[in-house]
C-alpha positions as CSV (number, residue, x, y, z in Angstrom):
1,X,116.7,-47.7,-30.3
2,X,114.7,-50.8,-31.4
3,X,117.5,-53.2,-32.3
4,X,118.7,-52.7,-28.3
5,X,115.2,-53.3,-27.0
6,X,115.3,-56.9,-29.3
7,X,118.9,-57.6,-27.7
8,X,117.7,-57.2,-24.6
9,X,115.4,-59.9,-25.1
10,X,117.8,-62.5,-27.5
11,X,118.5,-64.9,-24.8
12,X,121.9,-64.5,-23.6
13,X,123.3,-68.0,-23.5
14,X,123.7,-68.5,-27.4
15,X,127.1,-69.2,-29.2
16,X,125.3,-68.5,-32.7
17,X,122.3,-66.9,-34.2
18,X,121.4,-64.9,-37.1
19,X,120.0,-61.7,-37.4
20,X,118.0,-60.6,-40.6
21,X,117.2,-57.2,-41.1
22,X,117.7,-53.3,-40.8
23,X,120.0,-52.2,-37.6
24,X,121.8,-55.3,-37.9
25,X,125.3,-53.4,-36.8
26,X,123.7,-51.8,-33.8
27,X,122.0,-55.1,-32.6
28,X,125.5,-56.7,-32.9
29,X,127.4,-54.4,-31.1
30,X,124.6,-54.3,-28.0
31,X,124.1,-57.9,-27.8
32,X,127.8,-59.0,-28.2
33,X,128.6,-56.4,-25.3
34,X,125.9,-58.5,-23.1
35,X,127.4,-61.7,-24.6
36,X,130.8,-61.6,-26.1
37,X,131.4,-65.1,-26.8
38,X,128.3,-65.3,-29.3
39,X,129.2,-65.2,-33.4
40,X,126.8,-64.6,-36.3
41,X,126.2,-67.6,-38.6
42,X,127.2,-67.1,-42.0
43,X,124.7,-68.1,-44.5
44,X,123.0,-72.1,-44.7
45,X,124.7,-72.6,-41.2
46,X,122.3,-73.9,-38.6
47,X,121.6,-71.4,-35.4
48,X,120.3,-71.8,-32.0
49,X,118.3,-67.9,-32.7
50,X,117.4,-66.6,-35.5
51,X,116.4,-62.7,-34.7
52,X,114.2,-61.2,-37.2
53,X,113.9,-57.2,-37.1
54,X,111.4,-56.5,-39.5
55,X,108.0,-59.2,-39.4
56,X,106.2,-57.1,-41.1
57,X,108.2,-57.1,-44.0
58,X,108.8,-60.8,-44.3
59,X,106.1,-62.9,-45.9
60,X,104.7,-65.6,-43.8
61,X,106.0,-68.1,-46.3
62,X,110.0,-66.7,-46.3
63,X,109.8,-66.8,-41.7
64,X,109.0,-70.3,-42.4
65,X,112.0,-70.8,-45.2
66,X,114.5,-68.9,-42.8
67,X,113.0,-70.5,-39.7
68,X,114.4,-74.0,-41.3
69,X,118.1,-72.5,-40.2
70,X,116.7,-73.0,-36.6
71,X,118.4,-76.0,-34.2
72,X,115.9,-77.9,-32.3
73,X,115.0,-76.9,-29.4
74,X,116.5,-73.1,-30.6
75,X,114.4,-70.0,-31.3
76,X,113.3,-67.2,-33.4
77,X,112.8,-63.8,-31.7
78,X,110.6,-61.5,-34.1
79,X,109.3,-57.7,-33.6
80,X,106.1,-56.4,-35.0
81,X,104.3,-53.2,-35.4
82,X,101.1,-56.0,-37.1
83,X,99.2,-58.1,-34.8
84,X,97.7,-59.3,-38.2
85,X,101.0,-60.7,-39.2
86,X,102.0,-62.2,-36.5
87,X,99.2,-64.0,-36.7
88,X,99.7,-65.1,-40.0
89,X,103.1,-65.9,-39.4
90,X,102.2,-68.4,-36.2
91,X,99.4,-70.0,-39.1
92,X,102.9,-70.5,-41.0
93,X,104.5,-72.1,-38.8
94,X,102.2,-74.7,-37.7
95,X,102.7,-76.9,-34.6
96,X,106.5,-77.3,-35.7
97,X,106.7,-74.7,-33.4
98,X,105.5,-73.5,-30.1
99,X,104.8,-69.5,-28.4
100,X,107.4,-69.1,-26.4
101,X,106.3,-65.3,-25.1
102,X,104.1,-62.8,-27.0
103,X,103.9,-59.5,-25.9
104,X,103.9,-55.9,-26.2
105,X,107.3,-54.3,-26.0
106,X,107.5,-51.6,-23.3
107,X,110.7,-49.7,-22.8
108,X,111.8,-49.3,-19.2
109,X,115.1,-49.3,-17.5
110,X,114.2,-48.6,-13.8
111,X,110.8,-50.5,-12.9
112,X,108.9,-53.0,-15.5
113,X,106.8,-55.5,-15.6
114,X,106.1,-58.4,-18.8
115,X,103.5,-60.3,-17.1
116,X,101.0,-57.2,-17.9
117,X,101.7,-56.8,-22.0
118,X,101.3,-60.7,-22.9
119,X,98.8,-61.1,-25.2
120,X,96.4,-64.0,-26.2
121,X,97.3,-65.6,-29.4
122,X,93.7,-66.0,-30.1
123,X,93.0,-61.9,-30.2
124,X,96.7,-60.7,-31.8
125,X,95.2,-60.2,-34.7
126,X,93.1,-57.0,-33.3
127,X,96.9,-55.3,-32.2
128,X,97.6,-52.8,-34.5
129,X,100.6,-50.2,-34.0
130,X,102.2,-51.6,-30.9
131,X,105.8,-52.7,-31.0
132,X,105.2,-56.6,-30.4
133,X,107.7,-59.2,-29.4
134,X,107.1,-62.6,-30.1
135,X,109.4,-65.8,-29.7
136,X,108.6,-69.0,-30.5
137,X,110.8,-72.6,-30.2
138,X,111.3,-75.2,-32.4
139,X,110.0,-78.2,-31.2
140,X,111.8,-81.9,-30.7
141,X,110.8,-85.2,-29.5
142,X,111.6,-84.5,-25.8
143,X,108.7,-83.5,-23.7
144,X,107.3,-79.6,-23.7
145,X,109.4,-77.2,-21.4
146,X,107.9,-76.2,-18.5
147,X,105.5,-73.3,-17.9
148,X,107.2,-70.1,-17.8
149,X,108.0,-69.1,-14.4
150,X,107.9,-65.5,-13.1
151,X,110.9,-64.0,-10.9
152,X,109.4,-60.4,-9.3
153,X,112.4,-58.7,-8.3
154,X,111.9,-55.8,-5.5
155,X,115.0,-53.6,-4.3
156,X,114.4,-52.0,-1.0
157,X,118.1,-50.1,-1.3
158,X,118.8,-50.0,-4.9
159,X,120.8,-47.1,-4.9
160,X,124.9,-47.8,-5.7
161,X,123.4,-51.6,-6.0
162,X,122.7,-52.4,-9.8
163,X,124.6,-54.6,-10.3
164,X,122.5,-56.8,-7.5
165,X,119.0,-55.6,-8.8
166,X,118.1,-53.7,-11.5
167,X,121.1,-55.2,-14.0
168,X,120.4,-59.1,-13.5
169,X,116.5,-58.0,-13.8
170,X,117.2,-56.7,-17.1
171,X,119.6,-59.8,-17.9
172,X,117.0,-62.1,-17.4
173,X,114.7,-61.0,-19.4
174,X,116.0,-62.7,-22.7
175,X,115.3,-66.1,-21.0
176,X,112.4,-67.1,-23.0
177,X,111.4,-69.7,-20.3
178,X,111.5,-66.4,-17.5
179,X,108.5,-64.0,-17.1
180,X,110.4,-60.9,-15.4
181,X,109.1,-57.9,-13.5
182,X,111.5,-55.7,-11.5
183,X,110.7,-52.7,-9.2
184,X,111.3,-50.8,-6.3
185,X,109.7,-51.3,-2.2
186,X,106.8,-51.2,-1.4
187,X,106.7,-54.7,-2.9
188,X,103.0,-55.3,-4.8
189,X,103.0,-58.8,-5.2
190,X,101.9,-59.3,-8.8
191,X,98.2,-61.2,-9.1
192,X,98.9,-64.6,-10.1
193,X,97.0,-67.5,-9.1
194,X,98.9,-69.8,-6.4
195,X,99.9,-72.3,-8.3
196,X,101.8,-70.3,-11.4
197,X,105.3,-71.2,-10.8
198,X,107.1,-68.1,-9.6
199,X,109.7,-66.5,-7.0
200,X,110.1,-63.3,-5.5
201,X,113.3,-61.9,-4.9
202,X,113.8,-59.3,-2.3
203,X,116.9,-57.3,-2.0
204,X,117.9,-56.5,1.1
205,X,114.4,-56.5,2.7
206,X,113.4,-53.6,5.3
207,X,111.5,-56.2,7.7
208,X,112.5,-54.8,11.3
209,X,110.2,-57.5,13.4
210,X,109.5,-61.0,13.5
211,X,106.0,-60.1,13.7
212,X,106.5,-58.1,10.1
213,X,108.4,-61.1,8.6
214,X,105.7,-63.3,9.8
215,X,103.0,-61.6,8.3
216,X,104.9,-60.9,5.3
217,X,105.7,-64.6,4.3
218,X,102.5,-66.0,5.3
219,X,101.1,-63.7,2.9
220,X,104.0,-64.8,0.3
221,X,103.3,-68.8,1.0
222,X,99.3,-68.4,1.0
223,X,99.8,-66.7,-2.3
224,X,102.2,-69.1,-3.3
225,X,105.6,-67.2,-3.2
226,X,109.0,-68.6,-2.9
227,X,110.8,-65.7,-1.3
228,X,114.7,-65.2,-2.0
229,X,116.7,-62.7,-0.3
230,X,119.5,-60.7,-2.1
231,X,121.9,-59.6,0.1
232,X,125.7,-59.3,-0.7
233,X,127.3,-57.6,2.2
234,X,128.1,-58.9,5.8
235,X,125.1,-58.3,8.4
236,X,128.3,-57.1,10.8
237,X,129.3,-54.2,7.7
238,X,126.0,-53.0,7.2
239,X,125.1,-52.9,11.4
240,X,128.8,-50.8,11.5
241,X,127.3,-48.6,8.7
242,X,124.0,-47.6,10.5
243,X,126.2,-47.0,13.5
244,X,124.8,-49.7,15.9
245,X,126.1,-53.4,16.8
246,X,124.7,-56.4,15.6
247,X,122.6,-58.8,17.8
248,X,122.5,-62.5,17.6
249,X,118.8,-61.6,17.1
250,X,119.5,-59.8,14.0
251,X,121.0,-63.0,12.6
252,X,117.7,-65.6,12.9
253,X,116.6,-62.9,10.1
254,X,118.2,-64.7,7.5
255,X,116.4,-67.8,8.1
256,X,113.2,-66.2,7.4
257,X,113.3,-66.3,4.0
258,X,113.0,-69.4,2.0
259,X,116.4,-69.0,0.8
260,X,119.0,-66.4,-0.2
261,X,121.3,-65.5,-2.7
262,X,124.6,-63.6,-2.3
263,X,127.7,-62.8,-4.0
264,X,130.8,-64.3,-2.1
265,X,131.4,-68.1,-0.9
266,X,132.4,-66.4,2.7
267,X,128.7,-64.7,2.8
268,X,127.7,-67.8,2.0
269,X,129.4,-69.3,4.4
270,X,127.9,-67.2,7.3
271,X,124.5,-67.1,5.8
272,X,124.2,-71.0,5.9
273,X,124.2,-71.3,9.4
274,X,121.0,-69.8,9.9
275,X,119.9,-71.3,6.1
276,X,120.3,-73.9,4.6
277,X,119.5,-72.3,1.6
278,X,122.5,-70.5,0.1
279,X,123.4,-69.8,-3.6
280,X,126.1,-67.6,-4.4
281,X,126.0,-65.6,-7.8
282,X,129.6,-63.7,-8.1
283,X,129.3,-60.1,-9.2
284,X,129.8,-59.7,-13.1
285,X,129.7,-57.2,-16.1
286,X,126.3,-56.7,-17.8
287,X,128.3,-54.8,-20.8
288,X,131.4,-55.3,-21.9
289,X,132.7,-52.6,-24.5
290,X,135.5,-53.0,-27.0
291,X,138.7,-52.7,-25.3
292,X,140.3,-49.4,-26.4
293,X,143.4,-49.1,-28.2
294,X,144.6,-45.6,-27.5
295,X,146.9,-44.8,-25.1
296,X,145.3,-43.3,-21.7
297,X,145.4,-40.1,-20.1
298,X,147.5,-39.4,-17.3
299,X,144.5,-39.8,-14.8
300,X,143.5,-41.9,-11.7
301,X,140.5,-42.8,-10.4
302,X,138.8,-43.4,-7.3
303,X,135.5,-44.7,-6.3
304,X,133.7,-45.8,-3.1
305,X,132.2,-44.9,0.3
306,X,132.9,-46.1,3.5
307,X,136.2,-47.7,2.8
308,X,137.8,-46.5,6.3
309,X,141.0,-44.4,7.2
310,X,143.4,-46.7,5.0
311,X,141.6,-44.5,1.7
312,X,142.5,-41.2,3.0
313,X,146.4,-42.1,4.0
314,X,146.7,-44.1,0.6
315,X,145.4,-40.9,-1.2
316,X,148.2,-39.0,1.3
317,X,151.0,-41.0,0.3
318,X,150.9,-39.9,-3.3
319,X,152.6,-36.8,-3.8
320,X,155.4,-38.7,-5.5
321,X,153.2,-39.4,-8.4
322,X,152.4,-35.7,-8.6
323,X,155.8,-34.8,-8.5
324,X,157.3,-37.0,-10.9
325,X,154.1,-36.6,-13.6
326,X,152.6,-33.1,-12.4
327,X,150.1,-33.0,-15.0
328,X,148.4,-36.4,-13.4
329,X,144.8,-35.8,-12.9
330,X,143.1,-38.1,-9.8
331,X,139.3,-37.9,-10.2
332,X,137.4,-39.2,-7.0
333,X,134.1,-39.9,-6.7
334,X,131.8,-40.2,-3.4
335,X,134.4,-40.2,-0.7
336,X,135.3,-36.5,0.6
337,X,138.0,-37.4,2.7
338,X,139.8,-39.2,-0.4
339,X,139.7,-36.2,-2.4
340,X,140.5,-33.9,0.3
341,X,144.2,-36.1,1.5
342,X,145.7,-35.4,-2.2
343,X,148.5,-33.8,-2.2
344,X,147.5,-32.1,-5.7
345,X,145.5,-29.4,-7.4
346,X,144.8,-31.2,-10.1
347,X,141.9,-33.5,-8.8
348,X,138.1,-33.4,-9.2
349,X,135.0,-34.3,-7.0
350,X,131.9,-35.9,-7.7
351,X,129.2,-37.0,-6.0
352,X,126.9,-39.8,-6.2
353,X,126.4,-40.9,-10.1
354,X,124.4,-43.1,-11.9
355,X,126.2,-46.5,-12.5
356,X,126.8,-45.7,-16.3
357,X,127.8,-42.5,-15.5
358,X,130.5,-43.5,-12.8
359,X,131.7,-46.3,-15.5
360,X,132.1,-44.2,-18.4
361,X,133.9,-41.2,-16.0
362,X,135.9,-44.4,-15.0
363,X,137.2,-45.5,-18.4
364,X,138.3,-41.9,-19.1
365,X,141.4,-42.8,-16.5
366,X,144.2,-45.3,-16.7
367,X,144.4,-46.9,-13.6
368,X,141.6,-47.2,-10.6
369,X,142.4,-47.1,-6.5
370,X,141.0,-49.8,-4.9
371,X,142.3,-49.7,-1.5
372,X,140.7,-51.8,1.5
373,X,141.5,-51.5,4.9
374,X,141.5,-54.7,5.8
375,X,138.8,-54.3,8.7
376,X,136.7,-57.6,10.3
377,X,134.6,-59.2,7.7
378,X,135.3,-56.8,4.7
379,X,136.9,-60.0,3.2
380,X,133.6,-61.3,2.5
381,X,132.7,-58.4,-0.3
382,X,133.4,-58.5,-3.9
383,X,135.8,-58.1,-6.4
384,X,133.3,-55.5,-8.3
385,X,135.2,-52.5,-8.3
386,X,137.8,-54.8,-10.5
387,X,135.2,-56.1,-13.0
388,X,133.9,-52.3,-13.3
389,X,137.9,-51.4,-14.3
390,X,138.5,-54.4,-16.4
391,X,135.5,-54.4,-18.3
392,X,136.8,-50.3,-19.7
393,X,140.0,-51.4,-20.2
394,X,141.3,-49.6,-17.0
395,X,143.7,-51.0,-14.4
396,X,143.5,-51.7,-11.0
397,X,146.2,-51.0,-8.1
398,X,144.3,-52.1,-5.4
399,X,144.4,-53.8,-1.6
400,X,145.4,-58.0,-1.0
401,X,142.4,-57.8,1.0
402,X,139.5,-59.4,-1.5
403,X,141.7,-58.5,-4.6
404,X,144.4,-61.0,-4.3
405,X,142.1,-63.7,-4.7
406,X,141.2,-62.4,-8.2
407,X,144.0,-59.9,-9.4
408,X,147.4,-61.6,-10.7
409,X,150.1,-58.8,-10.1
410,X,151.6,-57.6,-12.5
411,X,149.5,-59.7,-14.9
412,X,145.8,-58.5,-14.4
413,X,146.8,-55.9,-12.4
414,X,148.7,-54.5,-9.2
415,X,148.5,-55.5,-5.7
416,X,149.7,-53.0,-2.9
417,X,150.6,-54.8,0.3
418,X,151.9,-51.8,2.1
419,X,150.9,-48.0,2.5
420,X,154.6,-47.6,0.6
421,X,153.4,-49.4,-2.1
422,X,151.0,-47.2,-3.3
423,X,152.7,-44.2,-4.8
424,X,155.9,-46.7,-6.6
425,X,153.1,-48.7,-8.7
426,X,150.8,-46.1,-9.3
427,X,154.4,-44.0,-10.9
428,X,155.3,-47.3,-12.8
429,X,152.0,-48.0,-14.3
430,X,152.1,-44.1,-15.5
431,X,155.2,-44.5,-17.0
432,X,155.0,-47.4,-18.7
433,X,151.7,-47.5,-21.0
434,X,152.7,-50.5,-22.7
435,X,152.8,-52.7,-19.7
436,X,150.0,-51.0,-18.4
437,X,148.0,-51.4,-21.5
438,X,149.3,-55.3,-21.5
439,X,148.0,-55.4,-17.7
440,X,144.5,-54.1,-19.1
441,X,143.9,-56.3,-21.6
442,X,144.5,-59.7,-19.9
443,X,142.1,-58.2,-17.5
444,X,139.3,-57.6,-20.1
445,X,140.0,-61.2,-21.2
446,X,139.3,-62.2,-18.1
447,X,136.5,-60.7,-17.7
448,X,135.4,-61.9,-21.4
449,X,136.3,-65.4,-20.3
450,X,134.7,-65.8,-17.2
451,X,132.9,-62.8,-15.7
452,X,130.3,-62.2,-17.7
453,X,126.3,-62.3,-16.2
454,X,125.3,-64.7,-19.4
455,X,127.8,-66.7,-18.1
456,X,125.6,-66.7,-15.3
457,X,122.3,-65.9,-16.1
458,X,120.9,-70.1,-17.0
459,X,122.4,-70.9,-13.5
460,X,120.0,-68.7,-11.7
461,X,117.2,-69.6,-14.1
462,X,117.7,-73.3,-13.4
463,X,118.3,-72.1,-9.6
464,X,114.5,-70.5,-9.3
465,X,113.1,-73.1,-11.1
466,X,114.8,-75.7,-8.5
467,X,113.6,-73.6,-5.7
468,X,109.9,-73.4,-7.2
469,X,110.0,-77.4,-7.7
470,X,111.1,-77.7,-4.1
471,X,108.5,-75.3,-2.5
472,X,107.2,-77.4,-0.5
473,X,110.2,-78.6,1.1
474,X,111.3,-75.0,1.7
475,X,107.7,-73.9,3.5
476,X,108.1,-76.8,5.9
477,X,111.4,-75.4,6.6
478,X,110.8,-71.6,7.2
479,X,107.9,-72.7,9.3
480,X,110.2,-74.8,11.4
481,X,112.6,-71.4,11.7
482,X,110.1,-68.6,11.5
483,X,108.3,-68.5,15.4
484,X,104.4,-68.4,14.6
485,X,104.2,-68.5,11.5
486,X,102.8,-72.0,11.6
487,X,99.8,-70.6,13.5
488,X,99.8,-67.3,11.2
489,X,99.1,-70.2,8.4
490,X,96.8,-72.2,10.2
């Protein structure tokens, strides 16, 4: 629908805009589930956005009128099927206000790109029956903002990892100071002269040799490139996955790029002592629906791969539940062995599924498994599995490993310390749907409160920008850590 494509480009850090014209309920509900804290102004009440539908049907005259309800410094985000119009409109509005981005408006959820649709202001006028976006800001006293700054995003392994790569991609594309363009390897640097301001994130890079990393970021730095890496699980983990040991040559990797982003203070930790270049953006919810009110089936669910044997004897030590509520239903998805140890008939497999797809199966159950074995350096990975729950109103019985830190028991939801645990909470969360539903909603507060990406998403804008600003400094240092590349440059 239309409304959701001009959501997905209202800027996500408002507390209050205004939206004028048809699909207003639809735009609400999307844009509130993206950023839950924001309210709609009520009328002759200043707003930091004001979000007009329907250009074409607003004279230039009335934008200008209903552009007045605009803060300094705040913005009006406009679609258009009229090049014409917008024209007129930007005549209208005069140098009170500056272009923010203009564009054609191309749907896309896996691979996109909004460098390529910006138009010229000079030539809108000759767009005719395209969907255009434009966004202009009201100016104030203080100097212009900077030029917008482009963040390529390329995911070498996005599968199971969206909310690392494609998710924050699409998050950032509101930002009206952000020019965004997200895709999968091979990475096609996008043709911009040297010095436009831009970064290039990279999630979880398949470089296997110095001599490809070398090549590869003395193309990035000629071009001018500030290379990020996205990486959110322990170099150890991922070495264990592929079946192989890790090297202390595999760890000078991580200095190669410019700098690197991740998702846990630990990884951040053990990145920084081979860069000095860390940020760490905690996982968070993209979309956060209403909480539901109804009590919830009888049905458990479990999610995950490679979680070790502790999975398999948690999913063995239930039978207790079964007995005592035999028409509980465990749903499991990914992990064979999980499904296979219950000690039931009433369970269901499924395999990989698309991230929406494994939420919405997920907020179909009342509680969700999160057990964790505990293993070497699996204390360094997220709390995600939570935030997925909390965010459907589902609760989580989960591991002390990574969950303790975030999960109050008994408040936000339940901790299992022992393999007896398991089967005693999981019955008492059943039985009692009142405390479970209590459990569930000061999770989803939580999560409300604290946990969302907008909460997020001008930290890593201001982070890029910061790391474009210092490019220099960061060159000098990947040339000091990167053998050859100096001579590669030269």
């Amino acid at each position: 629908m239309f409304f959701q494509l001009l959501a997905g480009r209202t800027p996500l850090t408002v507390r209050r805009l205004a939206f004028v014209g048809p699909g207003r309920e639809g735009f609400a509900d999307d844009y509130l589930a993206r950023n839950p804290q924001a309210t709609f102004a009520g009328p002759g009440e200043s707003v930091e956005v004001l979000v007009l539908a329907d250009l074409d049907a607003t004279p230039p005259r009335d934008v200008l009128s209903a552009a007045e309800a605009i803060e300094t410094g705040g913005y009006l985000v406009a679609a258009s099927r009229s090049g014409p119009h917008v024209a007129a409109v930007l005549a209208a509005l005069g140098d009170g206000f500056r272009i923010a981005k203009l564009q054609v408006l191309v749907p896309g959820d896996d691979h996109f790109n909004d460098l390529a649709p910006r138009r010229d202001p000079a030539s809108i006028d000759q767009v005719s029956d395209r969907d255009l976006l434009l966004v202009v800001q009201k100016r104030g006293a203080g100097p212009p903002p900077p030029e917008p700054l482009v963040v390529q995003s390329a995911a070498f392994a996005p599968r199971l990892m969206d909310i690392r790569t494609r998710l924050p991609a699409h998050g950032l594309r509101g930002d009206p100071e952000l020019i965004v363009a997200y895709g999968a390897a091979p990475v096609q640097l996008l043709p911009l002269p040297p010095e436009t301001p831009k970064i290039l994130v990279l999630q979880r890079p398949a470089l296997p040799s110095v001599e490809t990393w070398r090549a590869a970021t003395a193309n990035s730095i000629r071009r001018g490139w500030v290379p990020v890496l996205e990486i959110d699980d322990h170099p150890a983990l991922l070495a264990a996955v592929a079946g192989r040991k890790l090297t202390p040559a595999d760890w000078l990797t991580y200095g190669f790029p410019h700098a690197i982003q991740t998702s846990t203070e630990r990884l951040a930790t053990a990145f920084s002592r081979y860069n000095p270049v860390v940020k760490v953006f905690p996982n968070a919810v993209f979309d956060l629906h209403p909480f539901p009110t109804a009590p919830a089936p009888r049905r458990v669910f479990y999610g995950a791969l490679s979680r070790g044997r502790l999975a398999a004897r948690v999913a063995a030590s239930l039978g207790p539940v079964s007995e005592e509520y035999p028409e509980v239903e465990f749903v499991v998805v990914g992990d064979r062995a999980v499904f296979e140890a219950l000690p039931t008939a009433r369970k269901s497999f499924h395999d990989y599924l698309p991230y929406n797809a494994y939420l919405d199966l997920m907020a179909t159950c009342a509680v969700s498994l999160s057990p964790v074995e505990g293993r070497l350096y699996e204390d360094t990975k997220s709390d995600a599995k939570f935030l997925d729950a909390a965010a459907r109103g589902v609760v989580t019985l989960a591991s002390p490993t990574i969950y303790a830190e975030t999960i109050v028991h008994g408040l936000t939801g339940l901790i299992a310390h022992r393999l007896t645990d398991w089967a005693p909470l999981l019955t008492g969360a059943l039985r009692d749907e009142t405390a479970r539903q209590a459990m569930a909603r000061r999770a989803w507060d939580y999560v409300r409160a604290e946990r969302m990406f907008a909460h997020q998403s001008a930290d890593r804008r201001a982070w890029y920008r910061e790391l474009w600003d210092r490019r220099e400094e960061l060159n000098a240092g990947v040339i000091a850590r990167l053998p050859g590349l100096a001579q590669a440059l030269a």
